[in-house]
Each structure stands twice: as structure tokens, then as C-alpha cells.
VEXDREN-2710 file (C-alpha; in Angstrom, 1 decimal):
% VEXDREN-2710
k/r/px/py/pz
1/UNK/0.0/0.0/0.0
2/UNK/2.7/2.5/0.7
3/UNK/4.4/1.6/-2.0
4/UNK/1.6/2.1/-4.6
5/UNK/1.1/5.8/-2.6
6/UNK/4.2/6.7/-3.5
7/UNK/4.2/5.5/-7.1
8/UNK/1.0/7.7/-7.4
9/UNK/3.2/10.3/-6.0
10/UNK/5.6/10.2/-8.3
11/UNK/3.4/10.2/-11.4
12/UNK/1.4/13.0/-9.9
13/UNK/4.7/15.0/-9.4
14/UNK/5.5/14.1/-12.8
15/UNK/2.5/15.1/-14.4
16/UNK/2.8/18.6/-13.0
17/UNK/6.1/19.6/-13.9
18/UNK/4.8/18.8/-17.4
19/UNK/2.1/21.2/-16.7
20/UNK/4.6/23.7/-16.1
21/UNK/6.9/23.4/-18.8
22/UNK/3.1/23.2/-21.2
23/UNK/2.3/26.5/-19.2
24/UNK/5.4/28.4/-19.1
25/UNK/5.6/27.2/-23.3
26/UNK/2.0/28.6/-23.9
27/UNK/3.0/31.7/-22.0
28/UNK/6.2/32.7/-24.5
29/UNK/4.4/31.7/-27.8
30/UNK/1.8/33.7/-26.7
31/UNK/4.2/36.6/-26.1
32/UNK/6.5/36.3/-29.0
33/UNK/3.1/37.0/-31.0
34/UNK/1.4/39.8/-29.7
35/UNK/5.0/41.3/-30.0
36/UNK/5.0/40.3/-33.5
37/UNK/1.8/41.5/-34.5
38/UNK/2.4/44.8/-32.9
39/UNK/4.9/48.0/-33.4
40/UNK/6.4/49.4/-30.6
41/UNK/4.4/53.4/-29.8
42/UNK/6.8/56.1/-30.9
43/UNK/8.8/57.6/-27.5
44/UNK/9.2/61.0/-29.1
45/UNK/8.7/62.3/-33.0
46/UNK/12.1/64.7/-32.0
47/UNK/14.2/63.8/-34.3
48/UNK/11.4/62.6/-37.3
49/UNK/10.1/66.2/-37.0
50/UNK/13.5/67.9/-36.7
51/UNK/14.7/65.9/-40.3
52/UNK/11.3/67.2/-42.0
53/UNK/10.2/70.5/-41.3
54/UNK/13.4/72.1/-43.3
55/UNK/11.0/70.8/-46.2
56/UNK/7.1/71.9/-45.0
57/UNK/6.9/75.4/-46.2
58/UNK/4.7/78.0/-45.7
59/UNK/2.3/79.6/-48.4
60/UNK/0.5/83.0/-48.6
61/UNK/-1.2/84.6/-51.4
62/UNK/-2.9/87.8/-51.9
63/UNK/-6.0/88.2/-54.2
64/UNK/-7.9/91.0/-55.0
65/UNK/-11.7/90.7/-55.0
66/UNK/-13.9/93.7/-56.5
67/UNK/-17.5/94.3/-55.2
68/UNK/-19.8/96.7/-56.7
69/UNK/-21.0/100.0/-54.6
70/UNK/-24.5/101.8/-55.0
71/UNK/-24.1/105.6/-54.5
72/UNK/-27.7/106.3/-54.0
73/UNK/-29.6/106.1/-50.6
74/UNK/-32.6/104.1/-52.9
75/UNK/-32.7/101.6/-55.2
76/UNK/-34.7/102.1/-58.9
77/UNK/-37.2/99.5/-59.5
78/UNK/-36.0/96.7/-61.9
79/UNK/-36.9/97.7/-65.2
80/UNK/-36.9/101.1/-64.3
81/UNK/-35.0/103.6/-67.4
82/UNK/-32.8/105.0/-65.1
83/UNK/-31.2/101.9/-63.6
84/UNK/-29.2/101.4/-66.8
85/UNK/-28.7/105.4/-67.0
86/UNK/-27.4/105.3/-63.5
87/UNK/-25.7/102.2/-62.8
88/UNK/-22.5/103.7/-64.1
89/UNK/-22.0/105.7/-61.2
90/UNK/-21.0/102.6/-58.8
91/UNK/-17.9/102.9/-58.4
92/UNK/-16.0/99.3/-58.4
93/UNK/-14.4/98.9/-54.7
94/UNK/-11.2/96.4/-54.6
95/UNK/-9.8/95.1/-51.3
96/UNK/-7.2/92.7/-51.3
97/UNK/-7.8/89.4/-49.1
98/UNK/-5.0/87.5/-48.3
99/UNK/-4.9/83.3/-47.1
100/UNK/-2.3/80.9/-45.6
101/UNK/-1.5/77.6/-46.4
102/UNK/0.6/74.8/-46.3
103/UNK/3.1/72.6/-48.8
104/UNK/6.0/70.7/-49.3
105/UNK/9.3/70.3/-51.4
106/UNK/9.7/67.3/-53.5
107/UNK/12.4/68.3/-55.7
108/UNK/15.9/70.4/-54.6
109/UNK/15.2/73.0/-57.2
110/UNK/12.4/73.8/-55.3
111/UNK/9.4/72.4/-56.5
112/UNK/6.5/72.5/-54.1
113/UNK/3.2/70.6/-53.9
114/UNK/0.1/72.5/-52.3
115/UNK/-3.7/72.0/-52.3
116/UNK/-5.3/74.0/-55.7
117/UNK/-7.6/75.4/-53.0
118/UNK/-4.7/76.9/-51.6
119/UNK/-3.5/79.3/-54.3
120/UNK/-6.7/79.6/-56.6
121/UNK/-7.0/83.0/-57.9
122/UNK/-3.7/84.1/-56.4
123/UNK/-2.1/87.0/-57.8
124/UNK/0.9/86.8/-55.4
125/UNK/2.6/83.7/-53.9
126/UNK/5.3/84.0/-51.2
127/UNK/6.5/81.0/-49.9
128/UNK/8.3/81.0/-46.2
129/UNK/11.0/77.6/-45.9
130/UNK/12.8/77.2/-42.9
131/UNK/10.5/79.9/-41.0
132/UNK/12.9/82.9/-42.2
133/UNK/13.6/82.9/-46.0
134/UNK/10.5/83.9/-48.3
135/UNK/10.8/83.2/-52.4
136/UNK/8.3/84.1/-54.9
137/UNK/6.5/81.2/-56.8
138/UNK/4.7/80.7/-59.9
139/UNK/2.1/78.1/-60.6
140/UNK/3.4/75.2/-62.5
141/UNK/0.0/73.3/-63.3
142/UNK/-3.1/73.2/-61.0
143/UNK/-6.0/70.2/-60.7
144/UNK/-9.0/71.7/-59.1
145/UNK/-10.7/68.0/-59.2
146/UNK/-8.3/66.4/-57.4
147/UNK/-7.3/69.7/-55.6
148/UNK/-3.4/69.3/-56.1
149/UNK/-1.3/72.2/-57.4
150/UNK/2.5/72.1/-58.3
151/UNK/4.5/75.6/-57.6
152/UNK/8.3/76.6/-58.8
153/UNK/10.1/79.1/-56.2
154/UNK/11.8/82.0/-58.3
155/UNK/15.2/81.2/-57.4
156/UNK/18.4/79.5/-57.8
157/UNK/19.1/78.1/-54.5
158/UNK/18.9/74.7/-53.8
159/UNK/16.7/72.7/-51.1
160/UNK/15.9/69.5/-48.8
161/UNK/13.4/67.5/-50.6
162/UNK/11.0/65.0/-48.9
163/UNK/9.8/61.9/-50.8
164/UNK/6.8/59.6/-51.5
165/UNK/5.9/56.5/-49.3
166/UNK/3.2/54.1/-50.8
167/UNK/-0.1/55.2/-49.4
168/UNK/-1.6/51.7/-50.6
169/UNK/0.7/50.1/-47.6
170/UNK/-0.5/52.3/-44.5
171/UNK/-3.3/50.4/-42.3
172/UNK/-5.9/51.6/-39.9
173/UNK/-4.3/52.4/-36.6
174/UNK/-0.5/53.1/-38.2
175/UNK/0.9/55.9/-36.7
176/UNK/0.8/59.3/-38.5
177/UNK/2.8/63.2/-38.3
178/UNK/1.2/66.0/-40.0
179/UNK/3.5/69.4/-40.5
180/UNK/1.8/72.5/-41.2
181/UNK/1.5/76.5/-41.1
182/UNK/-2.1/76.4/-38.8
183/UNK/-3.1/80.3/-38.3
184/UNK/-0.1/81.7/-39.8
185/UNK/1.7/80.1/-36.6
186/UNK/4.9/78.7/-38.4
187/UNK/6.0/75.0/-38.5
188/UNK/3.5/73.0/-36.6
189/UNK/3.3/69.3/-35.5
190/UNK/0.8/67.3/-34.7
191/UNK/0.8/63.4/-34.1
192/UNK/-2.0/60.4/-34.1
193/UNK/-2.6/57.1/-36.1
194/UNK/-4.7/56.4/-39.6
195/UNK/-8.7/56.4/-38.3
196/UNK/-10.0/55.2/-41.8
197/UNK/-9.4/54.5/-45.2
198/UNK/-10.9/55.0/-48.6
199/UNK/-13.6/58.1/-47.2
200/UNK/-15.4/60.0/-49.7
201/UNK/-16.5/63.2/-48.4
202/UNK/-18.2/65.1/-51.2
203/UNK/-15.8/67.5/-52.1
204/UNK/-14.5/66.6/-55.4
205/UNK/-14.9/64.5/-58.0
206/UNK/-11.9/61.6/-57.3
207/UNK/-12.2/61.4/-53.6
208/UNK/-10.3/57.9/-51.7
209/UNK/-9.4/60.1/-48.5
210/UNK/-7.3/59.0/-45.6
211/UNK/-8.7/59.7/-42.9
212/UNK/-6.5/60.9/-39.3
213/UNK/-7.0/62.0/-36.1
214/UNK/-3.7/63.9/-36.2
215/UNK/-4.3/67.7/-35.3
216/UNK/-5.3/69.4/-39.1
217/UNK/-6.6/73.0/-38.7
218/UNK/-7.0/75.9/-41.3
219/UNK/-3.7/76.9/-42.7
220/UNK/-2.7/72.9/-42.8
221/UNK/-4.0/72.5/-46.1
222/UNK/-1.5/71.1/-48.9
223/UNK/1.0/70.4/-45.7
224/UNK/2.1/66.8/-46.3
225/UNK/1.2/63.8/-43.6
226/UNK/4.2/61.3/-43.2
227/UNK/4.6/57.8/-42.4
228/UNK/6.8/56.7/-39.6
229/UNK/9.9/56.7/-42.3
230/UNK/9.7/60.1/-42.6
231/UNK/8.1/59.4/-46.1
232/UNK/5.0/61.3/-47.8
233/UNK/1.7/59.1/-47.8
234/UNK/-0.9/62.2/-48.1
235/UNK/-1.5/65.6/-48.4
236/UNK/-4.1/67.0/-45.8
237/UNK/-7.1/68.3/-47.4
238/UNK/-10.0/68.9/-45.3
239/UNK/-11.3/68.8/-41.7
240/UNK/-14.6/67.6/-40.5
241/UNK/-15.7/71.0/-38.7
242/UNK/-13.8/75.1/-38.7
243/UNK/-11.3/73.4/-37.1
244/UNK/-9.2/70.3/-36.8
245/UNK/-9.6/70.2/-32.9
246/UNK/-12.5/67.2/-32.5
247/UNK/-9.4/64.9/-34.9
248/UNK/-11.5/64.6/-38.0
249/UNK/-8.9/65.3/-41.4
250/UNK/-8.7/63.9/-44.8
251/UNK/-5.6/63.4/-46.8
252/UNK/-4.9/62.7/-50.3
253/UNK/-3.4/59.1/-50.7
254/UNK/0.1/59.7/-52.2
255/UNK/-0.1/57.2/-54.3
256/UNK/-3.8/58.8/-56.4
257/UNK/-1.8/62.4/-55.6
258/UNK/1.7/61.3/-57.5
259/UNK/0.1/61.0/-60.8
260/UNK/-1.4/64.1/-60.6
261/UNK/1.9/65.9/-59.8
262/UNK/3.9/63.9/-62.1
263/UNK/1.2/65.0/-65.0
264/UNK/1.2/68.5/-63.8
265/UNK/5.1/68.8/-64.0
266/UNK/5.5/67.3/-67.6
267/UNK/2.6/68.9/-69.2
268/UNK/1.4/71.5/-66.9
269/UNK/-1.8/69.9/-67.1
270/UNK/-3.6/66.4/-66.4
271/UNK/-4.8/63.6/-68.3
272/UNK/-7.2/60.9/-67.5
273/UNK/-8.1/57.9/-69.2
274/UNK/-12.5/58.4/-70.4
275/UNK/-14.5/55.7/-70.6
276/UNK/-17.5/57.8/-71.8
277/UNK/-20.3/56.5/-69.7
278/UNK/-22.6/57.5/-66.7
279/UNK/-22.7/55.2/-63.8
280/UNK/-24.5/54.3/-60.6
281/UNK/-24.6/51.9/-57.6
282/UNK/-25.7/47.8/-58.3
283/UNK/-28.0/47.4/-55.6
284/UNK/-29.2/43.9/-54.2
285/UNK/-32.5/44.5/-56.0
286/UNK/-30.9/45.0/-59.2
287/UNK/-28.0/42.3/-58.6
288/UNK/-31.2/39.5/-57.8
289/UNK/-33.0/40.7/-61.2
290/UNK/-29.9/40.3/-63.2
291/UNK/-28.8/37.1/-61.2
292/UNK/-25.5/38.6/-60.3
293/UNK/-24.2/36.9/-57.0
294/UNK/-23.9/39.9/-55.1
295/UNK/-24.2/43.5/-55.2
296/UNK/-20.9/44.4/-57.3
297/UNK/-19.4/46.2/-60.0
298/UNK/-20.8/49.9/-61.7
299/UNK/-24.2/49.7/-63.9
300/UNK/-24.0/52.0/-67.0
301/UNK/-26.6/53.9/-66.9
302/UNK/-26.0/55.7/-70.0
303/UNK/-23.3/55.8/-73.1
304/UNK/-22.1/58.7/-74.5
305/UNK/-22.3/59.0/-78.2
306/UNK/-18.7/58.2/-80.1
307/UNK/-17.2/57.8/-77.0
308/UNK/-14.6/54.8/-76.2
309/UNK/-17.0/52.5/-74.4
310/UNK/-20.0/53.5/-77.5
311/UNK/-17.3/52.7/-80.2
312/UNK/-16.3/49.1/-78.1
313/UNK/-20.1/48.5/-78.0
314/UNK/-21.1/48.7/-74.5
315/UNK/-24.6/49.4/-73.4
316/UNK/-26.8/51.1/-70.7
317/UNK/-28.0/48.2/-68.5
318/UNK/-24.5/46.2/-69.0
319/UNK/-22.4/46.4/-64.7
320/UNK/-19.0/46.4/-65.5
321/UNK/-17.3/44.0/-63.2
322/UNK/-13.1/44.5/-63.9
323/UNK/-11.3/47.1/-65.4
324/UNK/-8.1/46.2/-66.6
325/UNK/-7.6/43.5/-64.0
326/UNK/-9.0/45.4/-61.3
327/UNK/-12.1/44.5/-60.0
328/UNK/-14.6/47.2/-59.5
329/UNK/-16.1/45.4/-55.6
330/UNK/-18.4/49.2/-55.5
331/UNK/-19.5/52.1/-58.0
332/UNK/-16.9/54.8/-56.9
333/UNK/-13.6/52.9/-57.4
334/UNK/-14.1/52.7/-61.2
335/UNK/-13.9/56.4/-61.9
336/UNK/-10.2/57.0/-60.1
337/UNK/-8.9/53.8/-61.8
338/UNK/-10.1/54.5/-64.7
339/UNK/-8.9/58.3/-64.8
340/UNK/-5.1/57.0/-63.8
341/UNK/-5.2/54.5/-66.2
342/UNK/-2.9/56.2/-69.4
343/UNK/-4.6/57.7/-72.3
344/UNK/-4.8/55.4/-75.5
345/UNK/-4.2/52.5/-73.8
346/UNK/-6.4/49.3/-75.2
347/UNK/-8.1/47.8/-71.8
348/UNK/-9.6/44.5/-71.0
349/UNK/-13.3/45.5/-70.0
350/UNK/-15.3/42.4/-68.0
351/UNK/-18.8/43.0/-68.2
352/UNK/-22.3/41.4/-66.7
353/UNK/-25.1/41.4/-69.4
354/UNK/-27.8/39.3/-70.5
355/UNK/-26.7/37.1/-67.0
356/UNK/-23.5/36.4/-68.2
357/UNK/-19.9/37.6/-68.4
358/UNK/-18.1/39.2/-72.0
359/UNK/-15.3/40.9/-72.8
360/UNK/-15.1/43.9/-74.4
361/UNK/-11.9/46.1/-75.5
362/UNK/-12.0/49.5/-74.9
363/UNK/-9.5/52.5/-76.0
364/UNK/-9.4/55.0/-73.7
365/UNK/-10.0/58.4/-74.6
366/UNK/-9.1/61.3/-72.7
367/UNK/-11.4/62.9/-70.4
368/UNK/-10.5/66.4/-70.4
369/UNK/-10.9/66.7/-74.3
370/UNK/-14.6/64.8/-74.4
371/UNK/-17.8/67.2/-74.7
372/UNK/-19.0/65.7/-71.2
373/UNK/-15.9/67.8/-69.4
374/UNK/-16.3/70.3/-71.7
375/UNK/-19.7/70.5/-70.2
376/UNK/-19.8/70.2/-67.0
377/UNK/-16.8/72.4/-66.5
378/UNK/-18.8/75.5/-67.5
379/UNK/-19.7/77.4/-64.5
380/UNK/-22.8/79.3/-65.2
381/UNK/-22.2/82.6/-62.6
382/UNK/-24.4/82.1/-59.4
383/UNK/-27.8/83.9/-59.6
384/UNK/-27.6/86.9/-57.4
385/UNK/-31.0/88.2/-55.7
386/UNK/-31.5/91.4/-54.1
387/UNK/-33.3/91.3/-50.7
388/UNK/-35.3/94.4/-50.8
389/UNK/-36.4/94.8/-47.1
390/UNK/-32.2/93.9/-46.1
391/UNK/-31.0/96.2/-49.0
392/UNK/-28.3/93.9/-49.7
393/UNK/-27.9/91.1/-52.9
394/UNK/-26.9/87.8/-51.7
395/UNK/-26.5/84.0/-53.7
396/UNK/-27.3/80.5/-52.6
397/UNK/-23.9/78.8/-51.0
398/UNK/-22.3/76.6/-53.0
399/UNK/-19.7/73.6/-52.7
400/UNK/-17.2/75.5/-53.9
401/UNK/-17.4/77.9/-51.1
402/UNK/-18.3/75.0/-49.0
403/UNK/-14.3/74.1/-49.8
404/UNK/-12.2/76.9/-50.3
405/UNK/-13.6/78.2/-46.9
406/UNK/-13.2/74.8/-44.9
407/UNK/-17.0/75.0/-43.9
408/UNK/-18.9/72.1/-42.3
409/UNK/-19.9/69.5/-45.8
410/UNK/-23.5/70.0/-44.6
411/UNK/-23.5/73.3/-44.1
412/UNK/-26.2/75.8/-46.1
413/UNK/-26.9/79.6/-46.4
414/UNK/-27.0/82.8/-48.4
415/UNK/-23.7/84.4/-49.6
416/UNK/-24.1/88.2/-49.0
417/UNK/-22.6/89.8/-52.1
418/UNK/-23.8/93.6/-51.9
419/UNK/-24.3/95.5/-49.0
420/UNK/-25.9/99.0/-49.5
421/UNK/-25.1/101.8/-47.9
422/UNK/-28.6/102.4/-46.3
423/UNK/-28.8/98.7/-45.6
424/UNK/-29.7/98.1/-42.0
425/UNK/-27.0/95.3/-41.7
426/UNK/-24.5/97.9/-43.2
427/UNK/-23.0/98.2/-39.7
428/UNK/-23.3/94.4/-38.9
429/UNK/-21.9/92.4/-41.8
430/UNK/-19.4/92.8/-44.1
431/UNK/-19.3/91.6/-47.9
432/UNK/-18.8/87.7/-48.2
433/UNK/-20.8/86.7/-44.6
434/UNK/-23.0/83.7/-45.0
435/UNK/-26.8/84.2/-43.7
436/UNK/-27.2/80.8/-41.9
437/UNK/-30.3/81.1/-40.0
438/UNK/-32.9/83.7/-39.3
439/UNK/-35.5/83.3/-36.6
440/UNK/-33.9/80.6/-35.4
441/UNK/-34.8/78.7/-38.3
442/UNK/-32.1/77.2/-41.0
443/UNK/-31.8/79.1/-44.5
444/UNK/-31.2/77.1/-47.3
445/UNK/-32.7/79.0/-49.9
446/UNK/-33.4/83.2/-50.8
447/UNK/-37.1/82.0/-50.2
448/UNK/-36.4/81.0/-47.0
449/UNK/-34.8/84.5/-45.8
450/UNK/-38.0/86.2/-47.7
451/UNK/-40.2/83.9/-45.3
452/UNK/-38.2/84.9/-41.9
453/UNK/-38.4/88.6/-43.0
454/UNK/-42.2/88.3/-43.9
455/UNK/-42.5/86.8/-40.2
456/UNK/-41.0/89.5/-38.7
457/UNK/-42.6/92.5/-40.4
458/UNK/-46.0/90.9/-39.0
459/UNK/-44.9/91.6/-35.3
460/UNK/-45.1/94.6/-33.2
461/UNK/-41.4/94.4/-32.1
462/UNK/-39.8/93.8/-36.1
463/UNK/-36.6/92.5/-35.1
464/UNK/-35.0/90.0/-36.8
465/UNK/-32.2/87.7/-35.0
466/UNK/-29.4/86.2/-37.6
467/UNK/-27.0/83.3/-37.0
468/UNK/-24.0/84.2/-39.8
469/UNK/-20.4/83.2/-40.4
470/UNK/-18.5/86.3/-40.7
471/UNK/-15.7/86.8/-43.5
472/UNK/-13.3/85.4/-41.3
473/UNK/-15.6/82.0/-41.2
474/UNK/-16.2/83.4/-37.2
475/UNK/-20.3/82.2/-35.8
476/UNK/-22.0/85.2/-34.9
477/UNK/-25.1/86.4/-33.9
478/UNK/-26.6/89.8/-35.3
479/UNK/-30.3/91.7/-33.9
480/UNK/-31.2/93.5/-36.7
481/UNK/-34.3/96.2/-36.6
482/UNK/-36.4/96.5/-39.8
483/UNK/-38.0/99.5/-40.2
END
């Protein structure tokens, strides 16, 4: 008996230090992969930022907007004979406005990358490098639909380039540095990790955003955001809000924004591949009808006459599944590949039709040459209204102001263009404020402001209260007392 206890013992002791060994083994492999699988959190960005800001550079331009003036304390009725005898006699005023950005030197001769927003309608460009030495620039080539802009500093010396990363390798949660001119401050950093990728925003036509929580405020537009090799894997954009404080900014992969620049430097101009056709989501009604196995691909809704896909013989109805060897998983990925996709060049085209998949060979024309561009690059001038009871003439906003001003997407309002001199609001506002409420109701439309206004002239008191964004894109509100 005591020898069979102790025999247990022994198998029992045995057994255990296996357990151990099993234990203590678990415990490393278990270690040596969540050490694997993740990177080790930056201890300072000292000496990354220290190596890059000699090449973030800082952008101002001056621009001179003209506004028309009415002399008269009265208005003549529209129509009226002497409002073409007398218009005349308003004097054009100019006032220069200037605005700050942000860029970045890719090339030692000095060759700078910005946001288009940046420098639009510039007259003067002064770039700042290093926070002390200030250069003239010129405009090289400018993309307003991808918002990228390449500049050339007027001068001889020679400079600390940065260069590309592949945007196409950075992942959710990789950490990010973004160098900028906020406020006119100088060289600023901020730090955080990638939140999302591929956002689309509604700001331009080719939008695959990335999308950080890295501190971007006004004035960080066209500054560059850089991997944790110091390399160039966006340039920041926009920001979710007037400023970057709640982390909400957008980027320009590198790898969409490198074509660009490389086009713009060549030929001072861009040029995308055109398909010709107008396209829209495959939902999972229309997938079931047309027995695709899921919701994939971009359904032509139309064809444009003589274009590439009309001359290959595709038709409205037909979802185009792959575009030279790409597959096309939603509706919005097939314009950007197809717009970096070289000019000319013969492309395998896989198509759904008829509940089957063909093959059609397409030659790709050039977008910015087609009729559609033509088109729908012709900006018919905003219709201006005069608000009698205000005396001033405002316009509905647009996206474009929406952009260039780094307003809220969903913001809406009335652009005040004309202030009179007997307006009561003359004292108030200043040319260029956005109406963006009245009676504590939204404005979206001129109607809407006629409504408020009709509102108030039916009360005893006939004071109207306005929510507006001043020039300076500052929320204020205004009491304003209609006689």
C-alpha cells in the first residue's frame, strides 16, 4: 500500500512539472506574437520632425476681390430707365484678401506641392522655408478636381526634398505626423494614427481620403502627412468642422496624388483615361434581377455618343465587373482607376449582361478633351437676388465655397454679395458673410430669408435675429431692426 502511494506520488509530481513546462511554453508563444503583431508606440517624434520640417513650407497669397457699390440712398425699381442710365456711377471697390496655407518640397530646385484650393485665384505667392527665407513662386500646373497644385520658387538656391511613401501600404491604426503653417503660426506638429481609409467626403470628383486624427486646422491645407519613415503618404485636405480640434482630417493618398503631380510637371496639365459613360450603384435589387451573386461592380446607366465604351459596344443596363484586371467590388472605385489609367491604352473590359460575363476592349480616350468635361466644366455665374427689405444682394452657397472656406460638408446659407449703404445690416456684416439662420430657423434657400423677413414685419417688435459666419468664417449672432 505504501508503495503504490508513492508511485501515485511520483506520477502525480511528474504530471505537474509537465504542466509547467506546457504553461510556461503557452505563455512565451503567446508573447512572442502579440509582439509580433504589434509595433512598438513612438517615444518621441524629435528627431522625425526635426529631419522634415526644413522641407514643410509655408504659403500665402494675396487676391484681390472687386464688389460693386450703389451711391444712392434708394434703389430704382428693376426695369426702371434710369437703372441702366445710372448704374454707371457705382464705383467698383477692390480690397485685397489674403490666405495661408501649407506645402511641401519634392524636388531640390524647389518644386513645391500644395492643395489647388490653396492658391486659386492668387495673384501673389510667397513662400516661407525654414520659417525665415521667403521666395516668390509661380504656378506650375493646378487640378482643381483632385485639388493638387505644383508651384516653382523664383530662385536659384537649392533645397531638402521629402519623398513619397506608398499610401496603398498604411493600415488603420498606423501611426501618423502632419507638418503645417495652422493660423499663420509657423511650422507645426501634430501626431495620431490612420482612423480610416478610402472616405469619400463630397468635395471633389476623385475622392479615396485617408482619414486621421492627427491635429489638421486651417492653414494645414496642402501640408504633407508622413509615415513613420519620414516618407509622404498624403496631403491634408480637409477637416470635418472650422477646425481640426474634435481629430477629423482627410488626406490625399500619395499614391492617387503622384500621378497628378507627375502629369502636372510634364505637361502643366492632367490627363485621364474616359471611358465615356454615366454610372450608378448595383444594388441587391438590381444584382437579384440580373442574377449577379452579389451587389458588385458599376451599372452604366448611359453611353455617350462616339465615345470609347459607345465605339467598343457597350450598353446602358450592362455592370461592369473588372477594369483592366481590377475589380470594381463598388460604384466609386471605377472612376479614379479608370482616370489613372494612361490615355490610349487598349483595356480588357469584363462585363455582366444578358446574365453572363463578355469581354469587351476598350480605347481610352481622354477625359479632359470629351464634350461631357467640356460641359460640366462650365460654371454658369451664381444667380444673385437682391433682398429688398435687407437692401443687400446675396447667392445661394455653394460647394465651392463649402471648400475653399473649410465650412462644415452640410452646411447651407445665403452668400451676402452687396451691402448697400442704407442697408440696416451695413453696420453688422461685411461683404462675403453667410446668412445661416434667421429666426432661429435654417436658411437654405433666398425663399427661406423672404419667409423669416415676412415673419417679422408681422410683429409689433420687427426684429429679426441672424446666425451668420463672418468673413473670417467666425459664428455670430446679429439683432437687426427692420424699419
Amino acid at each position: 500500500m505504501h508503495q503504490l502511494g508513492l508511485s501515485l506520488f511520483t506520477s502525480l509530481k511528474a504530471n505537474m512539472n509537465k504542466l509547467k513546462i506546457l504553461f510556461v511554453t503557452t505563455l512565451l508563444i503567446l508573447s512572442f506574437q502579440v509582439k509580433s503583431f504589434s509595433k512598438e508606440i513612438p517615444g518621441s517624434f524629435a528627431d522625425l520632425a526635426e529631419k522634415l520640417m526644413p522641407s514643410v513650407v509655408n504659403i500665402s497669397t494675396t487676391t484681390t476681390i472687386t464688389t460693386q457699390s450703389n451711391p444712392f440712398p434708394f434703389q430704382f425699381p428693376p426695369g426702371s430707365p434710369f437703372e441702366d442710365m445710372f448704374k454707371e456711377f457705382g464705383a467698383p471697390q477692390e480690397r485685397k484678401s489674403s490666405a495661408l496655407g501649407s506645402g511641401f518640397i519634392i524636388d531640390e530646385k524647389g518644386i513645391v506641392v500644395t492643395n489647388n484650393h490653396v492658391i486659386q485665384d492668387a495673384e501673389n505667392i510667397i513662400i516661407r522655408v525654414n520659417g525665415d527665407k521667403e521666395f516668390n513662386a509661380k504656378v506650375i500646373g493646378s487640378d482643381p478636381l483632385s485639388d493638387i497644385a505644383i508651384l516653382q520658387l523664383e530662385t536659384k538656391e537649392k533645397f531638402t526634398p521629402v519623398k513619397f511613401g506608398n499610401s496603398d501600404n498604411a493600415r488603420i491604426g498606423d501611426w501618423v505626423i502632419a507638418i503645417g503653417n495652422p493660423f499663420g503660426l509657423g511650422g507645426t506638429v501634430t501626431s495620431g494614427i490612420i482612423s480610416a481609409r478610402n472616405r469619400s467626403i463630397g468635395l471633389s470628383r476623385y475622392e479615396d481620403y485617408i482619414q486621421t486624427d492627427a491635429s489638421i486646422n486651417s492653414g494645414n491645407s496642402g501640408g504633407p502627412l508622413f509615415d513613420m519613415n519620414g516618407d509622404v503618404i498624403g496631403i491634408n485636405t480637409a477637416i470635418l468642422g472650422r477646425s481640426g480640434s474634435i481629430g477629423i482630417g482627410f488626406a490625399i493618398p500619395s499614391n492617387s496624388a503622384k500621378i497628378v503631380i507627375d502629369q502636372l510637371i510634364e505637361f502643366g496639365e492632367t490627363k485621364r483615361g474616359w471611358l465615356g459613360v454615366r454610372i450608378q450603384d448595383v444594388t441587391k435589387e438590381i444584382a437579384e434581377v440580373e442574377k449577379l451573386d452579389e451587389p458588385r461592380g458599376a451599372l452604366v446607366a448611359s453611353v455617350a455618343e462616339n465615345s470609347p465604351s459607345d465605339k467598343a459596344g457597350v450598353k446602358a443596363g450592362d455592370i461592369i465587373l473588372e477594369f483592366n484586371g481590377e475589380k470594381i467590388k463598388v460604384m466609386k472605385e471605377l472612376p479614379m482607376i479608370v482616370a489613372r489609367t494612361e490615355v490610349g491604352k487598349k483595356v480588357k473590359v469584363k462585363i455582366w449582361r444578358d446574365k453572363k460575363e463578355i469581354t469587351k476592349t476598350i480605347t481610352l480616350g481622354r477625359l479632359e478633351t470629351s464634350e461631357d468635361f467640356k460641359v460640366a466644366e462650365k460654371k454658369a455665374k451664381p444667380k444673385e437676388t437682391r433682398i429688398e427689405k435687407l437692401k443687400i444682394t446675396v447667392r445661394e452657397l455653394n460647394k465651392e465655397d463649402i471648400k475653399n472656406r473649410n465650412l462644415p460638408n452640410q452646411t447651407s446659407g445665403l452668400v451676402i454679395t452687396q451691402i448697400e449703404a442704407d442697408s440696416p445690416l451695413a453696420k453688422s456684416l461685411d461683404i462675403n458673410s453667410i446668412i445661416l439662420e434667421a429666426q432661429k430657423k435654417k436658411i437654405r434657400s433666398i425663399n427661406d430669408l423672404n419667409q423669416a423677413l415676412d415673419q417679422v414685419l408681422k410683429t409689433s417688435e420687427k426684429t429679426l435675429l441672424l446666425v451668420i459666419y463672418n468673413s473670417q468664417n467666425q459664428r455670430r449672432y446679429i439683432g437687426v431692426r427692420l424699419n
